[in-house]
C-alpha positions in Angstrom: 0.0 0.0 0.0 1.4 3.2 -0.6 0.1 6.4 1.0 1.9 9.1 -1.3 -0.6 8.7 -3.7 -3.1 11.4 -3.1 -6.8 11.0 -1.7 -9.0 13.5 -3.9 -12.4 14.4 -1.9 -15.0 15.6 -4.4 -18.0 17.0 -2.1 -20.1 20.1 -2.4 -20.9 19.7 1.8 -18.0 21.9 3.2 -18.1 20.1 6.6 -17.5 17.1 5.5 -14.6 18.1 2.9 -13.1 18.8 5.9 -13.6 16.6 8.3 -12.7 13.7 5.9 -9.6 15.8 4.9 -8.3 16.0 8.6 -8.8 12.9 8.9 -6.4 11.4 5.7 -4.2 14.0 6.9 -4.1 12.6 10.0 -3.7 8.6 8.6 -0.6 9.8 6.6 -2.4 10.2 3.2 -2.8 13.3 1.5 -6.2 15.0 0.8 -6.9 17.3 -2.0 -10.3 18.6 -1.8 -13.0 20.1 -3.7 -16.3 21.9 -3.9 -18.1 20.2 -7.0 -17.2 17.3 -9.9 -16.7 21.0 -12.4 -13.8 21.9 -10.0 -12.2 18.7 -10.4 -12.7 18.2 -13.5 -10.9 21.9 -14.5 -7.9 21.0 -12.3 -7.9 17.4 -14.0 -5.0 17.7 -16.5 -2.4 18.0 -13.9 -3.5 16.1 -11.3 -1.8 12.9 -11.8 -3.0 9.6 -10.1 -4.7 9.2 -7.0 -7.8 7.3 -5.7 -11.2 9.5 -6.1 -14.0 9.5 -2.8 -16.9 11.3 -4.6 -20.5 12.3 -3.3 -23.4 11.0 -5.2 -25.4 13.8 -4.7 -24.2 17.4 -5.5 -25.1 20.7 -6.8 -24.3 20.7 -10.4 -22.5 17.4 -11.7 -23.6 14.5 -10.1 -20.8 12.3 -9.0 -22.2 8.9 -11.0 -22.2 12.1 -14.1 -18.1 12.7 -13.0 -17.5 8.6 -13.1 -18.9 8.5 -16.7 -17.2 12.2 -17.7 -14.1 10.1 -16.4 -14.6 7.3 -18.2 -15.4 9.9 -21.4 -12.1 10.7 -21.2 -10.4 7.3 -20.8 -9.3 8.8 -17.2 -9.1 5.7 -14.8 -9.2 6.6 -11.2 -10.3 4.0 -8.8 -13.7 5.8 -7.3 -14.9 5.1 -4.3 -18.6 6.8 -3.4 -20.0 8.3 -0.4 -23.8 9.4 -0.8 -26.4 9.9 2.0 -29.1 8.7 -0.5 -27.7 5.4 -1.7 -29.5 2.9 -3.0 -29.2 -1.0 -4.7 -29.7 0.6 -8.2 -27.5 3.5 -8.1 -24.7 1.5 -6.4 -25.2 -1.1 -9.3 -24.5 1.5 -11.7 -22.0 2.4 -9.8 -20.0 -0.9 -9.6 -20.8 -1.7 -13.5 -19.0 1.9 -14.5 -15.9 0.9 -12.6 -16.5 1.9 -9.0 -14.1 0.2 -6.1 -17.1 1.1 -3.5 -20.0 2.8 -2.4 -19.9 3.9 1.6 -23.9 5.0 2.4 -23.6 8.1 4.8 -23.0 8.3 7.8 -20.3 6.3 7.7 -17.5 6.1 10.2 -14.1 7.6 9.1 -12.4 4.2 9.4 -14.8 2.2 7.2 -13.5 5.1 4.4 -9.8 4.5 5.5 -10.4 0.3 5.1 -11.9 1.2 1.1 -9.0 3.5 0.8 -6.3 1.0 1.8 -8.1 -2.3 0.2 -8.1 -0.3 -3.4 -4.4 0.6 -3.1 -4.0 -3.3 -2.0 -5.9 -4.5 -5.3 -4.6 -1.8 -7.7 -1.0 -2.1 -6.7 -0.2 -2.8 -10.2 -2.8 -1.1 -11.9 -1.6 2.1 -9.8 2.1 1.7 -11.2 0.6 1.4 -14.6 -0.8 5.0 -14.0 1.9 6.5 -12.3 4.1 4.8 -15.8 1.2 6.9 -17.6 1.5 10.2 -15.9 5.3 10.3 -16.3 4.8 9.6 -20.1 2.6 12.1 -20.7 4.3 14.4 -18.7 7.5 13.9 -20.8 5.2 14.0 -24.1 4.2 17.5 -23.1 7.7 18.8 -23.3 7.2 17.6 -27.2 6.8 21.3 -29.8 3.9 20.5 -31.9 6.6 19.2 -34.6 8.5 17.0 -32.8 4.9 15.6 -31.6 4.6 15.4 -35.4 7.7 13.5 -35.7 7.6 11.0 -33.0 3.8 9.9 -34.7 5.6 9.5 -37.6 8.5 7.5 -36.1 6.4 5.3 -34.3 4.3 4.1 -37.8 7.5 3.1 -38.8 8.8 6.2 -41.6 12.0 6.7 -42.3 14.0 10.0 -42.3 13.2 10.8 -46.1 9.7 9.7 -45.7 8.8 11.8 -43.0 11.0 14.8 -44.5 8.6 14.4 -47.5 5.6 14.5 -45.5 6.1 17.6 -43.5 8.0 18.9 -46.2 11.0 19.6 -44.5 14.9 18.6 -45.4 16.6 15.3 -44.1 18.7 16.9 -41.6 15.8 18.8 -39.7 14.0 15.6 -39.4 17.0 13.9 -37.8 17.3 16.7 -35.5 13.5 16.6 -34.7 14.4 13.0 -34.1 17.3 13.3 -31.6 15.6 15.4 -29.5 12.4 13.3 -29.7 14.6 10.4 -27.8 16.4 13.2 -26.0 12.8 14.3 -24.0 11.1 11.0 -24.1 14.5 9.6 -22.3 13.8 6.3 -25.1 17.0 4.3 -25.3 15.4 3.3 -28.8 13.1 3.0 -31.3 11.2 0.0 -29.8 11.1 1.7 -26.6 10.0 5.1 -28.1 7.0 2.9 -29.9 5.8 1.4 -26.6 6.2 4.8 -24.9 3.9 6.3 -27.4 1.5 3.3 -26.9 1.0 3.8 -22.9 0.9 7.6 -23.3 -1.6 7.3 -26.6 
């Protein structure tokens, strides 16, 4: 189990963000909180991995509408919900869209901690596929637009001339475009490069 991943608490009910917070805190994880799914969502892109304790019920998105916004977006957090109006259908739903769990409210603090720690248990290797993800994409990022250009090109399997050709460019920019390509995705070679791009795609 590892507790540096981060807890994010989705729940429009300000007491509770911060109860639940000070609580994590307090167990050695750490909690990001906020107000409604729309916050999360706009903070999303740099966020990283994490395991997700969303309310059900909120102003705005619902947290069953985040889990399929998520899901959308091919974003795989392991979700675990809280909701003070549960019920066998919604947690159904729930569970079938990927959920790890669905606490009813009230609910003590510890049964939230036990979800917490059993998901980071059973995801142990689905959470160092993500964390594989995040640094690939965070290394894709430092791409221009044309070396993004070139590694998709590299990764079909073009050569040099070919890919010159196509972005209408000389020989020599290409291999430059190249080099650095391998410089900022820290591939060792072209295999590598090609399963890079496949985990970050």
């Amino acid at each position: 189990m590892d507790k540096k991943w981060p807890v994010f608490l989705v729940d429009d009910d300000a007491a509770v963000r911060d109860a639940l917070s000070f609580y994590l805190e307090g167990s050695g994880f750490t909690a990001r909180t906020f107000a409604s799914a729309e916050a999360f969502l706009e903070g999303l892109d740099g966020m990283g991995c994490g395991v997700l304790v969303v309310d059900q019920r909120m102003t705005g998105m619902s947290g069953l509408e985040l889990q399929s916004e998520l899901n959308d977006r091919g974003v795989e957090l392991p979700t675990i919900f809280i909701t003070g109006h549960g019920d066998v259908r919604m947690s159904v739903k729930a569970m079938k869209e990927g959920a790890a769990d669905f606490l009813e409210k009230p609910f003590r603090n510890s049964d939230l901690l036990a979800s917490i720690e059993q998901v980071l248990v059973q995801d142990a290797a689905k959470m160092e596929e993500y964390r594989l993800q995040a640094r690939l994409t965070a290394k894709r990022k430092r791409l221009t637009p044309r070396e993004k250009q070139v590694m998709e090109c590299i990764v079909r399997g073009l050569s040099n001339k070919n890919i010159a050709e196509l972005l209408r460019v000389s020989i020599r920019t290409v291999e430059v475009h190249r080099r650095r390509v391998m410089e900022k995705m820290d591939a060792a070679s072209l295999p590598d490069l090609v399963r890079m791009a496949d985990a970050c795609a």
